[in-house]
Structures are given as structure tokens and as C-alpha cells.
C-alpha positions, 0 to 999 in steps of 0.5 A, spaced: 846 752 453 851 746 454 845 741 457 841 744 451 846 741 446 847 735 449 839 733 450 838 736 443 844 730 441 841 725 444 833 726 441 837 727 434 841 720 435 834 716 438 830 719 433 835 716 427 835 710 431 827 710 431 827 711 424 831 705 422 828 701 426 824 697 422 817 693 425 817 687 427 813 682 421 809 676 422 815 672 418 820 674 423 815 671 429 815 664 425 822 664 423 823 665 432 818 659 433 821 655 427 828 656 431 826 657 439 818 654 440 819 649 445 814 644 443 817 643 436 824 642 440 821 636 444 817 634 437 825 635 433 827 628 438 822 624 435 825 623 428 832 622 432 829 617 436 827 613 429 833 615 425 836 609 431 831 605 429 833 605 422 840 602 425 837 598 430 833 595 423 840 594 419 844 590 424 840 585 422 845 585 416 851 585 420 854 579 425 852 577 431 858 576 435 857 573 443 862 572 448 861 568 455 865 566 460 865 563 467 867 558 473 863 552 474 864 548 482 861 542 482 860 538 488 862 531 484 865 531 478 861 528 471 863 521 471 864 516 466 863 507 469 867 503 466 865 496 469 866 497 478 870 504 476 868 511 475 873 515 472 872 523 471 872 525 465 873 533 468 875 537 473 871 539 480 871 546 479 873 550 472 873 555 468 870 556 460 870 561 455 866 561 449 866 566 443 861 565 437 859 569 430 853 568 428 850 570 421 844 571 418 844 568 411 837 569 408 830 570 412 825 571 407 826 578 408 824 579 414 829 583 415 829 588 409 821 589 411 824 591 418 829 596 415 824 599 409 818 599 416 825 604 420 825 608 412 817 609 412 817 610 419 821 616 420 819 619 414 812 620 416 815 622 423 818 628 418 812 629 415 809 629 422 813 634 424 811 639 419 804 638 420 806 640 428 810 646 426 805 649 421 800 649 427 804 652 431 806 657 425 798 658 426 798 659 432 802 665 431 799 667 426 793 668 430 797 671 436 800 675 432 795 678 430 790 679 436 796 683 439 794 688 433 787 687 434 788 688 442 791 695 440 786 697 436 781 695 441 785 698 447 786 706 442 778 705 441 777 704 448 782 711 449 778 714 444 772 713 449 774 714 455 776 721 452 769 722 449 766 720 456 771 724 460 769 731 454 762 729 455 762 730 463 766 735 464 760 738 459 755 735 464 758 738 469 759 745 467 751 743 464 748 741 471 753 747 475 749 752 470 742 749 472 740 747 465 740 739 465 738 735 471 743 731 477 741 724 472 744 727 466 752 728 470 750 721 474 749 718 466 756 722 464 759 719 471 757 712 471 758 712 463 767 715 464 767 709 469 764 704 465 769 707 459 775 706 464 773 699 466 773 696 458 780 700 458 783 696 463 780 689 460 783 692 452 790 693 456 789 686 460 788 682 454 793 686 450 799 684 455 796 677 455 797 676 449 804 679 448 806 674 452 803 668 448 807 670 442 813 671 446 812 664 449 810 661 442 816 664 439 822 663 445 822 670 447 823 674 454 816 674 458 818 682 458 819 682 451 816 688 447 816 691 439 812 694 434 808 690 430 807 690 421 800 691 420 797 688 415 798 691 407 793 687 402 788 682 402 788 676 397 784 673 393 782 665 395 783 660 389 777 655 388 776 650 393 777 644 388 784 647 385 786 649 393 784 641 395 788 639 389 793 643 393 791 640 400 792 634 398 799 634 395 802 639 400 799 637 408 804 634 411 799 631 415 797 627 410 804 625 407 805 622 414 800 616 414 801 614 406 808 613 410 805 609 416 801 606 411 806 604 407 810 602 414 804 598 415 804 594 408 812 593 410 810 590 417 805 584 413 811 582 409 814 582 414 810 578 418 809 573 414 816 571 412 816 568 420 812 562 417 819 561 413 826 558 416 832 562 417 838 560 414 844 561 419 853 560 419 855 560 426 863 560 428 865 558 435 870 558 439 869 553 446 874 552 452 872 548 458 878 548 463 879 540 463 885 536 464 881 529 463 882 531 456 887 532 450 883 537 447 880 543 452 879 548 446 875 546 440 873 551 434 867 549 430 863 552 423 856 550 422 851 552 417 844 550 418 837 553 418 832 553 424 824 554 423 818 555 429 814 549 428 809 551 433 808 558 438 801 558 440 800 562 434 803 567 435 805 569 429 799 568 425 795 573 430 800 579 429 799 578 421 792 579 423 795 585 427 799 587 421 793 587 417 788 590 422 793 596 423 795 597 416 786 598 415 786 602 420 791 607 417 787 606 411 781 608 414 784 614 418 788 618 412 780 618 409 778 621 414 784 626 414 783 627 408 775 629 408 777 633 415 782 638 411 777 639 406 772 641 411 778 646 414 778 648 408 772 650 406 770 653 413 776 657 413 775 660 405 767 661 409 770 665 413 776 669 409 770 671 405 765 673 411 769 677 413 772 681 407 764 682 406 764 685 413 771 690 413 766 693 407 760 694 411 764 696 417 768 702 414 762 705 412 759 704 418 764 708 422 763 714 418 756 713 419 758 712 427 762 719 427 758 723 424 752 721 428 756 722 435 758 729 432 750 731 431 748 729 437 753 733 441 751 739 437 744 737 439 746 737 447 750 743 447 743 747 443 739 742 449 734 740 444 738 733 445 739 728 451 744 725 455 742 718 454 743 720 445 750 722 446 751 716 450 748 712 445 752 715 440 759 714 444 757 707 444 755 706 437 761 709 435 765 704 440 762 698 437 762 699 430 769 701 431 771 694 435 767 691 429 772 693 424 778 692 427 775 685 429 773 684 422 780 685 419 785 681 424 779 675 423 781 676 415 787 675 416 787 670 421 782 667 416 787 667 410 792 664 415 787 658 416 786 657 409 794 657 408 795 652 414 789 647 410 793 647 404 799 646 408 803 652 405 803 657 411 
């Protein structure tokens, strides 16, 4: 009586807990592959790498400060002759020191282009970012609900194992009381063992699938968990409006009017190179010399230097600059014509197969009701084998059709969501 208790405890107990565990929901995998996905961990790095750039691009701003020293030994020393004689005018062997402060004081710009390009730069690496994270958040989507469909498919192919095993047994009592042939139980056979293979490819798919999504979302392998199934349908807005849409939220397109932007930087930039810098410099020199009253001497220097000639260098990366920045160009139209097509491809898409979710659900009624007839037209003999194995077929199919119909639908709409750049 004890044992009875306690087992009665312990189902209670579990039963409430089952109760109150809530399914797992698509935004939960997604906010699991925002935090854990390891591709957008590595893509993460990218904007700290260029957030150093920025730095590297300011320290134009900032003085320059070098210090060097040494000992020079020196076979002869260097000589001053005056007349028959030569005097030394420094030590054999020394020691030096020199410490300089070198600052920037106007360049045309250069370096405010060099610093907005780092600004630019890493807010497209940003935007970039987000492009990534909505097409893993997309590939989620469609792992999410494959996983639902291989459930659907791998009930279906249960549900007919237990038709093709209830259809044997019914063939077999059949062929012992001599009513139908030997072909009919080889038919129902060979029919069960089909149905098992197609139960074991449903059960296959659906563990690969599990285990994507815990690879995209940072799980366990191992890890398993009730998955929401899908409400309600939406309804997809226009296709001009959605574009409209698409082209103030894909962050694909955000990243290159920055890089665009960047580029625009990187010409000024290029051309500020044809103009001269002005620089202050304060130095500090020693040189170990005891020929000399003064060993130590400091000096400030203001000035300006310009490249005269360096083999048009300079020149050919302006050209490379405005090359890069039309390229860029070029790509964000191409992009943009690229997202429509998404764009309309999916909505094609999301609308088909709304249209066969209502085909398809009367279908399996239709389907059910004609396996029914015709295994009342087997048991009455005046069917056939082959028709209820037909039927069981027909049946199997239409409701593969249906589950593949209302996860593509959904999928579809994810597809929709990720064009406009809002998934």
C-alpha cells in the first residue's frame, strides 16, 4: 500500500510539472542563436577589430613621441685638418640618446578623412552584423519548423505502419481461410515492410534535424524539448509598400551606403596627399662627445614637407578610390534589385502554399473516407488488395502534402520577414 502511495505521489507531482512546463517557441531558439550561435560569436569580433581602427585613425590627432639611443665605435674618429694637422672633433666610441615630439599641425584633412572612413567602416560592420544574425535567425526559422514537419511526417508514417500492419494481419486471416491468394499477403507484406522503412527514414530526418537547431541555437547535441506549433497565418502587405519597407530596414543595405560613404572619405582622402603637411617638432640630442663644450643640445622646429615625386603612387590610389567607391555603387543597386526578387519570390511562395493548405485539408478527408470504403470492399471481397494499398498510400501522401504545406507557409512568411529585414 506504501509503494502505491508513493508512486501515486511521484505521477501527481510529475504530471503538475508537465502541465506547467511550457513549450519551447520560435523566439526562444532565436534569442538562444542571438546569445550562443558561434558563427555570429566569430562575426561579433569583426566590429571590435574596427572600433581599433578608429583609435588607430584619431592618433593622427595626438603627438608623436620617439625615443632612440645607442653606442657608436668607430675605427678613427671624425677629424677636422687644420693645416698639417688633424684634430678630433669627437670621441672613437660613444654613446647617444635622442628623444623627439612630433605634431601634426594641418594636413588638408587627411586625417579627419582617415577618422570619419574608421566612423563609416564600423558602422557598416554593424549593419553587417545584423544582416548575418537575420540569416541565421532564418535558418532557425526553417530548422525550427522542419523539426515540426518531421514530426508530422514521422506520426504519418506510424499511422501507416498501423494501417499496413492492421491490413496484414487482415490478409493473412484472409489467405488462412482460403478466400484470397498467396499475392494479396505478399502485397500486404511487402507494403508493412515499405511502411517501416519510410518510418525509420521520418525518425532519421527528424533527429538530424534536432540536432541542427541545437547546433545553430548553442545547445546540447542531446538536447531535446516540446516545440509550439504554429497559431495563425498573416496576411503579406503589398509588395511596393514591403520594398519600401525593405529598403529603410535591411541592414544589408545600411552596410554599403556606409561603405559607400567610406569610400566617399577614402577620395578626399587621397586627394589631400598632393597638398603639404605642416609639422612642430621638439627634440632633445646627445652624443657622448668630449671634444665639445655642448653634448646636449635641444631644438624646436616648425615647417612643412610635401612629396614631389613618388612614382604616381599617389595619383594611381585616387583612381583606386574612386574605382572602389563605383564599385560599392554598383553593388548596393545590385543588392537592392536582389532583395526585391527575395522579396517577391518569397510572397509567391507564402501565397501558394496558403492555396495548397486549403486544397490539402479537404483532400484528407476525402483520403480517409476512400481507405475506409475500400476496406469495407475487402472485408465484403468484392475489393482488392492493390485498392486498399492504394488507398493507404493516397492517404499517406496527401497527408504528407498537408504538413509540408503548412511549415512551407510559415517558413514562407519567415522569408518574407527576413527580406524586409525585420525577422
Amino acid at each position: 500500500m506504501y509503494r502505491i502511495v508513493c508512486f501515486a505521489t511521484a505521477l501527481t507531482i510529475f504530471s503538475v510539472g508537465a502541465a506547467q512546463a511550457s513549450p519551447l517557441t520560435l523566439r526562444d531558439c532565436l534569442a538562444r542563436a542571438a546569445a550562443a550561435n558561434t558563427v555570429l560569436k566569430v562575426a561579433s569580433h569583426d566590429e571590435k577589430i574596427a572600433a581599433e581602427n578608429i583609435a588607430i585613425a584619431e592618433s593622427g590627432y595626438l603627438p608623436r613621441v620617439d625615443f632612440q639611443a645607442g653606442y657608436v665605435a668607430q675605427q678613427e674618429p671624425q677629424s677636422v685638418k687644420i693645416g698639417p694637422t688633424a684634430i678630433p672633433t669627437q670621441e672613437t666610441n660613444f654613446g647617444f640618446a635622442n628623444l623627439s615630439i612630433y605634431e601634426t599641425l594641418y594636413d588638408f584633412g587627411r586625417t579627419a578623412s582617415r577618422r570619419e572612413q574608421a566612423f563609416l567602416a564600423r558602422e557598416a560592420i554593424l549593419h553587417g552584423y545584423r544582416g548575418q544574425e537575420q540569416d541565421v535567425f532564418l535558418q532557425v526559422v526553417q530548422a525550427y519548423y522542419g523539426i515540426l514537419e518531421g514530426q508530422k511526417f514521422l506520426f504519418t508514417a506510424e499511422e501507416e505502419v498501423k494501417q499496413t500492419t492492421d491490413h496484414q494481419r487482415m490478409a493473412q486471416t484472409l489467405y488462412e481461410q482460403g478466400v484470397v491468394t498467396r499475392n494479396d499477403l505478399l502485397q500486404a507484406q511487402v507494403k508493412l515492410a515499405n511502411s517501416k522503412q519510410r518510418r525509420l527514414a521520418a525518425a532519421n530526418n527528424l533527429e538530424n534535424g534536432w540536432l541542427y537547431l541545437n547546433f545553430l541555437t548553442g545547445q546540447p547535441a542531446g538536447y531535446r524539448d516540446e516545440l509550439q506549433e504554429p497559431v495563425a497565418r498573416e496576411e503579406a502587405a503589398e509588395l511596393d509598400m514591403m520594398m519600401e519597407i525593405a529598403l529603410r530596414k535591411r541592414p544589408e543595405i545600411a552596410a554599403l551606403k556606409k561603405f559607400v560613404q567610406a569610400d566617399e572619405a577614402a577620395v578626399k582622402e587621397s586627394k589631400s596627399n598632393y597638398y603639404p603637411e605642416l609639422f612642430a617638432k621638439l627634440a632633445l640630442d646627445y652624443a657622448q662627445n668630449d671634444k665639445v663644450q655642448e653634448q646636449t643640445i635641444m631644438s624646436a622646429t616648425i615647417g612643412f614637407k610635401i612629396n614631389l615625386f613618388d612614382g604616381l603612387a599617389t595619383t594611381s590610389r585616387q583612381r583606386q578610390a574612386l574605382k572602389v567607391k563605383t564599385r560599392e555603387e554598383e553593388r548596393l543597386r545590385s543588392l537592392t534589385a536582389n532583395i526585391r526578387l527575395e522579396l517577391q519570390t518569397a510572397l509567391n511562395d507564402l501565397k501558394v502554399a496558403g492555396e495548397r493548405i486549403a486544397v490539402t485539408e479537404k483532400a484528407i478527408q476525402q483520403s480517409e473516407e476512400n481507405l475506409r470504403i475500400n476496406n469495407d470492399r475487402y472485408l465484403e471481397k468484392v475489393g482488392t488488395a492493390t485498392e486498399v494499398i492504394d488507398a493507404q498510400t493516397l492517404l499517406t501522401q496527401t497527408r504528407t502534402e498537408y504538413s509540408s504545406a503548412v511549415f512551407d507557409y510559415q517558413v514562407a512568411a519567415a522569408r518574407v520577414k527576413r527580406s524586409i529585414g525585420e525577422l
